[in-house]
C-alpha positions in Angstrom: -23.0 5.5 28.8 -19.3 4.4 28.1 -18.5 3.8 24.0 -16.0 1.4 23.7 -13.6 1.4 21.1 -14.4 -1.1 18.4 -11.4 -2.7 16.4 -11.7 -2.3 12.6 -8.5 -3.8 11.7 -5.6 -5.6 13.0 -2.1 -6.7 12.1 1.5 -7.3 13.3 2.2 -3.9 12.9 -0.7 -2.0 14.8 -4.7 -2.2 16.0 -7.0 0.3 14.1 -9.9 0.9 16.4 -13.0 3.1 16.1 -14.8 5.0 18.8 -17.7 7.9 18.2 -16.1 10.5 15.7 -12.7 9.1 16.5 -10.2 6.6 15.0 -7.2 5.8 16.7 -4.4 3.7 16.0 -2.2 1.7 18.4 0.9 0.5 17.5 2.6 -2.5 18.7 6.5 -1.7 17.9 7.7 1.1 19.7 9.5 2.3 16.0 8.9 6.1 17.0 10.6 7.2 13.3 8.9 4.9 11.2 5.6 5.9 13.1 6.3 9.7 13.1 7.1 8.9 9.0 3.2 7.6 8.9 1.6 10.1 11.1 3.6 13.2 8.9 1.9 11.5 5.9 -0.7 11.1 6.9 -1.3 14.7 7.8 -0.1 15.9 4.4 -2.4 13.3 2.2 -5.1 13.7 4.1 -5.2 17.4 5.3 -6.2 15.9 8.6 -5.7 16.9 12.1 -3.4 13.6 13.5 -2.8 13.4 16.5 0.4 11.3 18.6 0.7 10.5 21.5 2.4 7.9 23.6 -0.8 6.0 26.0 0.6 5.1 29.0 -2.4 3.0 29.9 -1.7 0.9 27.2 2.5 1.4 26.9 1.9 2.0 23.4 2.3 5.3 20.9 -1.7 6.3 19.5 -2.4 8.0 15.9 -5.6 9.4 16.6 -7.7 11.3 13.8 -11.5 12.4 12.8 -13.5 9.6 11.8 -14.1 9.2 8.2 -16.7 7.4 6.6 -14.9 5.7 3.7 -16.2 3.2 0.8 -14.3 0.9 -1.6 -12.5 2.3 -4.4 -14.2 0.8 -6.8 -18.4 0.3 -5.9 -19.9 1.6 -9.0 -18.0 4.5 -9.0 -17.4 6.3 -12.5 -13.8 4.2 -13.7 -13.1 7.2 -15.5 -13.1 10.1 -12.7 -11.5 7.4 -10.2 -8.5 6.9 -12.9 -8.3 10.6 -13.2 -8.0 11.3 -9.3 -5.6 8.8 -8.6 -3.4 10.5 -11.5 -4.1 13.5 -10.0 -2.5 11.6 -6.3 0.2 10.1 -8.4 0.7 13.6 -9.7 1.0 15.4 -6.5 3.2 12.9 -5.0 6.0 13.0 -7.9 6.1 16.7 -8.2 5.6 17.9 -4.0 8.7 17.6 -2.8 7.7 17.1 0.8 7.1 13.5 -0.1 10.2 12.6 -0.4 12.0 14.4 2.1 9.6 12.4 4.5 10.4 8.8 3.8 13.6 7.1 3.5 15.9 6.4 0.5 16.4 2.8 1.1 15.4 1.0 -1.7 18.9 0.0 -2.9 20.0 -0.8 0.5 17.1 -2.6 1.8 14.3 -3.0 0.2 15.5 -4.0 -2.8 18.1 -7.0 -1.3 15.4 -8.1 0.6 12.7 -8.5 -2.1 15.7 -10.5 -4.4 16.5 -12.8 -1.3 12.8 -13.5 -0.4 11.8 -14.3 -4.5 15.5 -16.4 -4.8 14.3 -18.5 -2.0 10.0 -19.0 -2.4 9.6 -18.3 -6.1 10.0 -22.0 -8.3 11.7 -19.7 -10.9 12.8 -16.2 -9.7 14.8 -15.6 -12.4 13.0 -13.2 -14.6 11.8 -11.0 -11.8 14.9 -11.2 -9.8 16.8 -9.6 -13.2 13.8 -6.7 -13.7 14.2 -5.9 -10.0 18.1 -6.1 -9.6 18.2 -2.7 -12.2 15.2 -0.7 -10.6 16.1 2.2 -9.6 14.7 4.4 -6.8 13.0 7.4 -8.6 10.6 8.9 -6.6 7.8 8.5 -3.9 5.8 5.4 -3.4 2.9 4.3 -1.1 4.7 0.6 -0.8 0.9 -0.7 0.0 -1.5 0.7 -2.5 -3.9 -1.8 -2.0 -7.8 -1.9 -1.9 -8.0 -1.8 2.0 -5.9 1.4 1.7 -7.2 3.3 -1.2 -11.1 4.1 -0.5 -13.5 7.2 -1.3 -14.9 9.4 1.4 -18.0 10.5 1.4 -17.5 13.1 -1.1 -16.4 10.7 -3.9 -12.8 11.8 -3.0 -9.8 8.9 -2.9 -8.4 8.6 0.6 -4.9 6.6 0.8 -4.1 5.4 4.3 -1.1 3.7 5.9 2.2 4.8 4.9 4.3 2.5 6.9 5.9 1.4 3.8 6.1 4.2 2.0 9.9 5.0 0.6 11.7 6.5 -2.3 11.0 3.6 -5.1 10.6 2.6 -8.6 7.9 5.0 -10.9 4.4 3.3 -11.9 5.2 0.5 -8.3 2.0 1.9 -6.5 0.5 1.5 -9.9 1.4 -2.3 -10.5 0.7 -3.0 -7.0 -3.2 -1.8 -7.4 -3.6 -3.9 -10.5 -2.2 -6.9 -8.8 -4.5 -6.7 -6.2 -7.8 -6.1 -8.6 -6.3 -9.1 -10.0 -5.7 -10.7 -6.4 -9.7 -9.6 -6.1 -10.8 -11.3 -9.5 -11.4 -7.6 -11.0 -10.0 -8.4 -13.7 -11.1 -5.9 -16.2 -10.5 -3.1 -13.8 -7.0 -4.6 -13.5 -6.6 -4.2 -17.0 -8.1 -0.2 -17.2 -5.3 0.7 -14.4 -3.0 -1.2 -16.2 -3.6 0.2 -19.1 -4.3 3.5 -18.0 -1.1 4.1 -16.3 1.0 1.8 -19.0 2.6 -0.1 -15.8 5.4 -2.5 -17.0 4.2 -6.1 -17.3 7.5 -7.5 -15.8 7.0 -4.8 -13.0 3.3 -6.5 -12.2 4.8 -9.6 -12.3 7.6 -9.1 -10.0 4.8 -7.6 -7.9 2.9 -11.0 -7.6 5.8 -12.9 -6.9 6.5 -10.9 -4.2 3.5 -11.7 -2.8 3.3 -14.9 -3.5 6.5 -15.6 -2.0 5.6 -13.7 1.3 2.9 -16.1 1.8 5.0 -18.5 1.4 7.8 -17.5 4.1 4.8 -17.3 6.1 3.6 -21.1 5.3 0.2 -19.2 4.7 -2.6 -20.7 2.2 -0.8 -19.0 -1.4 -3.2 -20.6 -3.9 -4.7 -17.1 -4.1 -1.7 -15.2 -5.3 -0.7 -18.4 -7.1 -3.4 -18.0 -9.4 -2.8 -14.0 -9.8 0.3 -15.0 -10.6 -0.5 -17.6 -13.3 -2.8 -15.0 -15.0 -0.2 -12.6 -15.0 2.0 -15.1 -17.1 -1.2 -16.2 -19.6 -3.1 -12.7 -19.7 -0.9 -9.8 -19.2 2.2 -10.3 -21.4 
């Protein structure tokens, strides 16, 4: 009997796909640097055996890696011992220098002009966040993503962070904002506040965060009345 490969997630960037004690993912830019940038990290965070290769069935480069059975973040899990690993990630990221010399240092010349053009033109009132951005500095390694679909627990209660595509040289405690945003995004909101808390991100920081986002759905004439609201309760709850 033939298993098929089963998608399990898909996006502009690439089709995660699932077959027997296998997951592979296909990308759909043929970026080899910024794919070879994911795979390497991938490999380190994860201890993993990755594999690349270019399909020529398909045209298309293939990360291919055991099969993990992973569960949310956050499913009754003890708060406590999940804060405490993810310092333990955020740790190991700051101080291992291989990190950084695996992601690019592009924050002031990309990322950063591209966030304070894209809140200047779909935020009503960038101001504030386009001022807290325009002085962050790059300081050190960030995930770029570290949302719920990417930070889940393996079977051993252990935090497994996936997709590095964004990752890059950025500002400390981002990763950190970006999580609470999206507990927010999730109505968590007393979770958002431990991690928050926990990890004493910047409330301008999580703010800037959600406009992002809010102005990304935006660009993309998507349905924002989600991240408008995480937004609004950033304003009324968070400062």
């Amino acid at each position: 009997m033939i298993i098929k490969d089963r998608v399990i997630h898909t996006s502009r960037w690439a089709i995660t796909s699932w077959c027997g004690n296998t997951v592979k993912k296909s990308f759909l830019f043929d970026n080899v640097p910024k794919i070879q940038k994911e795979v390497n990290l991938l490999r380190l965070n994860t201890q993993l055996d990755v594999k690349l290769y270019f399909d020529y069935e398909t045209a298309n480069w293939v990360a291919e890696m055991p099969y993990l059975r992973l569960h949310p973040l956050f499913n009754g899990s003890n708060t406590c011992d999940t804060l405490e690993q993810l310092k333990n990630i955020f740790g190991m990221w700051e101080s291992d220098p291989r990190y950084c010399a695996l992601v690019p240092d592009d924050w002031d010349l990309v990322a950063k002009p591209y966030f304070i053009n894209l809140l200047t033109q779909y935020l009503p009132d960038p101001s504030g966040p386009v001022a807290y951005l325009s002085v962050q500095e790059a300081e050190h390694f960030i995930h770029g993503d570290f949302r719920l679909p990417n930070v889940l627990r393996d079977r051993h209660e252990r935090i497994v962070v996936l997709d590095f595509e964004n990752a890059m040289i950025g500002p400390r405690l981002w990763d950190e904002a970006t999580l609470a945003h999206n507990l927010i995004e999730d109505h968590q909101y007393d979770l958002a506040k431990k991690v928050f808390d926990a990890f004493h991100c910047p409330w301008m920081m999580l703010l800037t965060i959600a406009g992002i986002r809010l102005a990304q759905s935006r660009k993309k004439s998507l349905n924002d009345s989600g991240r408008m609201e995480a937004y609004d309760f950033i304003l009324k709850h968070f400062n």
